[in-house]
N, C-alpha and C positions, 0 to 999 in steps of 0.2 A: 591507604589504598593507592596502587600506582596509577600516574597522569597517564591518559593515552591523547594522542596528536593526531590529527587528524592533519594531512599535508594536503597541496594544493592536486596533488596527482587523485587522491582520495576524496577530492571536491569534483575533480572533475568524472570519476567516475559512480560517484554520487549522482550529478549533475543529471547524466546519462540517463543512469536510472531511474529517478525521477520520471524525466520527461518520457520514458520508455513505459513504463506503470501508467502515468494520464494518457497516454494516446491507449492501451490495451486496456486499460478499463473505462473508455470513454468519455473520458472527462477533460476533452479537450476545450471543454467555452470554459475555462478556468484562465485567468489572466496573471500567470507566475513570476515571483521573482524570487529566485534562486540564488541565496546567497553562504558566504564561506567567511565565518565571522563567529570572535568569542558569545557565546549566550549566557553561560552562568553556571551555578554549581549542580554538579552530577546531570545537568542535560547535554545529548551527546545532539540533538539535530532537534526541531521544534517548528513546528505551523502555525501561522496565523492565517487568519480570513474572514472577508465578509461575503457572505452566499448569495444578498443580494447584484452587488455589481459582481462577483464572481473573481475577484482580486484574491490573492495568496499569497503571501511568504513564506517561505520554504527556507529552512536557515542547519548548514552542517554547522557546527562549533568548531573551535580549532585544538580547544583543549577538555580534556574533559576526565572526571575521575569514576564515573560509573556512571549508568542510563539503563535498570533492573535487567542487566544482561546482554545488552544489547549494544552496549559500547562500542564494539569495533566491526560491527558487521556491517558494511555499507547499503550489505541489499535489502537488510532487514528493517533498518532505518529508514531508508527511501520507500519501503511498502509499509510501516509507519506512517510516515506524514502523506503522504499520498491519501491511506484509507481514510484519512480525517475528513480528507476532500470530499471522500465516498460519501462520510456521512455528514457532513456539514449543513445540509438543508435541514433535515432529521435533530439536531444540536441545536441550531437557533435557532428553529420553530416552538423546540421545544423549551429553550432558556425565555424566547420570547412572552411564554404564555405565564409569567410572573409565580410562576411557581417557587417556595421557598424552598424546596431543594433541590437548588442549580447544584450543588456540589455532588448529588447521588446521579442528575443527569450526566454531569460528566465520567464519573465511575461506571457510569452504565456503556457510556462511548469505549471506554478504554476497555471493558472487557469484550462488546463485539469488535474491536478490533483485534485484539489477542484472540478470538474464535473465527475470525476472518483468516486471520493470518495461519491459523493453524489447517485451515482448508487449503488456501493456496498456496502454501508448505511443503503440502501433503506429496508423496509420492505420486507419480504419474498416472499409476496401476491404480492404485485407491479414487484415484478422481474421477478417473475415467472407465467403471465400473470394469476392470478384469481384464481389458485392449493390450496385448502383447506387447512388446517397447517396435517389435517389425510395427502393428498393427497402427502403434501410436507415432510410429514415422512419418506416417504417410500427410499425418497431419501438423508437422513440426513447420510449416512457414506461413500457418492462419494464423490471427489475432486470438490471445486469451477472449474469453467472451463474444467476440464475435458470434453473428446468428448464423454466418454460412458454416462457422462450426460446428456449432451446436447442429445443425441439420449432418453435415456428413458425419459425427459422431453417432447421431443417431441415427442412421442409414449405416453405417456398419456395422453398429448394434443388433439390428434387424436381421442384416445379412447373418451378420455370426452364430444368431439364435435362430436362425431359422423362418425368420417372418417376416 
């Protein structure tokens, strides 16, 4: 399998994205440390956390031979470790309650994130129930998730349909 390398320019637009994901989806009381460092075989970037004090490591690799596809895409990585964040309360609440299968909880994270991921993925039009790319301009410099969105999306919606 061939190495891919991740360089310091790919750290740093890593970086970016990162922090661009925790501020659009909220999750700014997260206390990060974002770092650009070997981790180990076939992982290309990787999370740690504790949800109680809300600390994080966020770690790109600098080498890597595969990460189930996802190897060399920076932005897909970073909404990766980011969505761990998402659900991290959810993770060690749920590890917390001595349950013998911590390993099927985590199998259960890893697939709502691969179903998260494939929502905010999604095409524009698909997300936003059928909004022209005109219509979906108008709202290109609001917050992912924000509520003021949420309200003028659905106040266009209205308007467009009639109601």
């Amino acid at each position: 399998m061939k190495t891919h390398t991740f360089t310091a320019n790919d750290f740093e637009i890593f970086k970016a994205r990162v922090l661009s994901l925790v501020e659009q989806l909220g999750l700014t009381e997260w206390n990060l440390s974002i770092t650009h460092e070997q981790i180990g075989d076939r992982v290309a970037a990787q999370t740690n956390y504790n949800s109680v004090s809300k600390n994080a490591s966020i770690r790109l690799t600098i080498n890597t031979e595969g990460d189930f596809g996802m190897v060399s895409d920076l932005g897909k990585l970073a909404l990766h470790e980011v969505l761990h964040l998402l659900l991290a309360d959810w993770c060690e609440t749920t590890a917390k309650l001595g349950s013998p299968i911590h390993d099927l909880v985590i199998a259960q994270e890893h697939a709502a994130l691969n179903r998260l991921m494939r929502i905010i993925l999604l095409p524009k039009q698909l997300v936003w129930c059928g909004l022209t790319d005109a219509e979906l301009a108008e709202f290109s410099d609001m917050k992912l998730g924000s509520y003021d969105l949420c309200l003028e999306v659905e106040a266009k919606l209205k308007e467009k349909n009639g109601g």
